[in-house]
C-alpha positions in Angstrom: -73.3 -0.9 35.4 -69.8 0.1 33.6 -68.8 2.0 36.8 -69.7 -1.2 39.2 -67.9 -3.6 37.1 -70.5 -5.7 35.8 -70.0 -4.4 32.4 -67.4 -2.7 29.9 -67.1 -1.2 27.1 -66.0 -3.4 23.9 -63.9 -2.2 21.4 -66.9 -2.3 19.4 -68.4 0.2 21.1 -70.5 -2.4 22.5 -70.7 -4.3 26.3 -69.1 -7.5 27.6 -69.1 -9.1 30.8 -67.0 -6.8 33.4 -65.2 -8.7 36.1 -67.6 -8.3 38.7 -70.3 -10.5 36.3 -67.7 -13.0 35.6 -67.2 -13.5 39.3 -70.8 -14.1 39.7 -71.0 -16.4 37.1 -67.9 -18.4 38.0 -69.2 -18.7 41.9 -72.7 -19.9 40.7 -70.7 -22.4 38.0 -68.7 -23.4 40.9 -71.5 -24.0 43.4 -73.5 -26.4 41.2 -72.2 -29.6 42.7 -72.3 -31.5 39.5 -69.9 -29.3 38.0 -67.3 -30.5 39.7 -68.2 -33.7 39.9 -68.9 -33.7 36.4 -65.4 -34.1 35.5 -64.0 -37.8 35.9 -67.6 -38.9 34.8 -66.3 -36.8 31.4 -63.0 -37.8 31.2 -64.1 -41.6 31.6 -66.7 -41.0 28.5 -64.1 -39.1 26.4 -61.3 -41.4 27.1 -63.7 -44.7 26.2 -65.5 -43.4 23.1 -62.7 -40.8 22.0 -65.4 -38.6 21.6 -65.9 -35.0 23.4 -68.3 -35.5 26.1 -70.4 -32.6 27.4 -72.5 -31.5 31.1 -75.2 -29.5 30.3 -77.9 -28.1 32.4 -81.7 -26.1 32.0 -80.9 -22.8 31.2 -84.5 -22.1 31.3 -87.9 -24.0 30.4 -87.1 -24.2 26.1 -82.7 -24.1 26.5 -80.0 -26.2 27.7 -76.6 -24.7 28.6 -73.2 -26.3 28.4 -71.0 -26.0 31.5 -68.2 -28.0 31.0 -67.0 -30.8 28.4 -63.7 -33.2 27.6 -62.3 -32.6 24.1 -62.0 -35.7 21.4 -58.6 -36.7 20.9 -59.6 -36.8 17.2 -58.3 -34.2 14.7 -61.8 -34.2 13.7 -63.7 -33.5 16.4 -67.3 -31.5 17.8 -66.0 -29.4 20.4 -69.5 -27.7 22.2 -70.6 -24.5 22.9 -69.4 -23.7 26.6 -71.9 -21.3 28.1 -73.8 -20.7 24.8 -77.8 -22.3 24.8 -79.7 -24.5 22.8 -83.2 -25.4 22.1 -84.3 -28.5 24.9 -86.0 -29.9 21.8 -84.0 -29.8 19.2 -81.0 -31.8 20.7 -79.7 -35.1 22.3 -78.9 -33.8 25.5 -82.0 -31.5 25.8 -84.2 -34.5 25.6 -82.2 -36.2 28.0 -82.9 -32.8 30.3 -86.4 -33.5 29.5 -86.5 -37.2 30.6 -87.4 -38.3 27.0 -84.8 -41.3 26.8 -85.3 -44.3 25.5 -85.8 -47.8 27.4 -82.0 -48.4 28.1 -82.4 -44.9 29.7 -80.2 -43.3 26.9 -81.6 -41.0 23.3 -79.8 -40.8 20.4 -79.4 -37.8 17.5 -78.1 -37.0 14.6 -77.9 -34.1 12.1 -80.1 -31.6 14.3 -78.2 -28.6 14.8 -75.8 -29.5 13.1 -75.2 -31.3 9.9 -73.5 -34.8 10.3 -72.9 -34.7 14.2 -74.3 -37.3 16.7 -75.1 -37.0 19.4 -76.1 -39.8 22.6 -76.9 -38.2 26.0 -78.4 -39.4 29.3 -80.4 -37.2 32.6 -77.8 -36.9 35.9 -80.8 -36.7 39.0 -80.4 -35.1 41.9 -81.2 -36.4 45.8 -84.9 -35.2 45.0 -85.1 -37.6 42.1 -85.2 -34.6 39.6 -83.5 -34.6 36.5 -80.3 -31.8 38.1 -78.3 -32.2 34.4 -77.4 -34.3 31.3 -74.5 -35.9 30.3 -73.6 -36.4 26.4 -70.9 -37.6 23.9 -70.7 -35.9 20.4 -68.7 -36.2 17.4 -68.8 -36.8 13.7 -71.4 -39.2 12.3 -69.2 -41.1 10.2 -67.2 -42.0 13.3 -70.2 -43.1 15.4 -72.3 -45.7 13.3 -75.2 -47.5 14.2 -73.6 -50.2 16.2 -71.5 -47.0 18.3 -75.1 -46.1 19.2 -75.8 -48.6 22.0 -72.7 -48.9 23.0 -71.9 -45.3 23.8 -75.2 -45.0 24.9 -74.9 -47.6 27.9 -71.3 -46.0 28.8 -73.0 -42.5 28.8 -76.3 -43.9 31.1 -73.4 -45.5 33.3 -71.5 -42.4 34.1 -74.9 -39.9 34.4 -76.3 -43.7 37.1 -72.3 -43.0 38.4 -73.1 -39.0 39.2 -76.7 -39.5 40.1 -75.8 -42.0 42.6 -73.0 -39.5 44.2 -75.5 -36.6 44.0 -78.0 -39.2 46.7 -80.3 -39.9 43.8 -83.2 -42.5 45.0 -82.2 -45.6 43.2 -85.7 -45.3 41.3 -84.9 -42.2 39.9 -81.8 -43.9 38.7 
C-alpha cells in the first residue's frame, strides 16, 4: 500500500493517508452534492447566530461524520471535528441524522460530548425523501440560552428546508 501511494510512513513509525487516499477521499467529498451546496446554507447560519455551523453525514449505522463547517466569529468558539466520527446517539446532529427532531422539525443538546457546548441541528433530505445529511450550529452554552434555542433552531430547519428543496426533496419529506 506504501509503494501505491495509499499510505506512508509517519515519522512515528506509523501510517498516514498517502496522496493517492487523499485523492480518493477528496473526489468522494467532492461528489456528494450537498457538500457543495452545503456552504451558503452555513455561511447564512454562522453569520445569523455567530455560531460555527456544521454538515455532517452517516458515516455508518452508530456515527456521523463532519464534512465541512463555518467558524464562530467569537473568540470563544466550538470549532468541530472535520472528518473525525461521532456516536448518531449521543449528539444533536446525529439525532437529526436519525430523524428524531422535535415538532418544529429541529432537536436541541447540550453537555453530551462535551461539557457546556450546545448544540441545535436539523436532517437535509434528499430527492428520495431520505434523510441525505444534517445541518447544525454549536457553541458555548452560556452564549446560547434557552430563548437562543427556538430561535436558532427555526434558522437551522430553514437552511436544512433551503438544501432539501435544492437537492428535489418531496415537499412532504420537507
Amino acid at each position: 500500500m506504501e509503494q501505491s501511494g495509499f499510505v506512508q510512513r509517519a515519522t512515528t513509525g506509523g501510517y498516514v493517508p498517502g496522496g493517492r487516499l487523499l485523492h480518493i477521499g477528496l473526489n468522494a467529498v467532492r461528489s456528494f452534492t450537498i457538500y457543495d451546496l452545503s456552504e451558503q446554507h452555513l455561511r447564512r447560519l454562522s453569520d445569523a447566530t455567530g455560531e460555527t455551523a456544521n454538515l455532517a453525514a452517516r458515516a455508518d449505522a452508530e456515527h456521523a461524520i463532519y464534512l465541512r463547517h463555518h467558524v464562530s466569529p467569537h473568540a470563544v468558539q466550538h470549532v468541530s471535528w472535520l472528518g473525525h466520527t461521532l456516536p448518531l446517539d449521543k449528539t444533536a446532529i446525529g439525532h437529526a441524522l436519525l430523524g428524531r427532531v422535535n415538532s418544529h422539525g429541529f432537536v436541541a443538546r447540550r453537555n453530551t460530548l462535551e461539557r457546556d457546548v450546545t448544540a441545535i441541528a436539523a436532517p437535509v433530505y434528499g430527492p428520495d425523501g431520505e434523510i441525505v445529511a444534517a445541518f447544525s450550529i454549536t457553541g458555548p452554552t452560556f452564549r446560547i440560552g434557552d430563548p437562543d434555542v427556538e430561535r436558532f433552531g427555526a434558522l437551522v430547519v430553514r437552511e436544512a428546508r433551503l438544501a432539501s428543496s435544492a437537492l428535489g426533496a418531496p415537499r412532504a419529506a420537507r
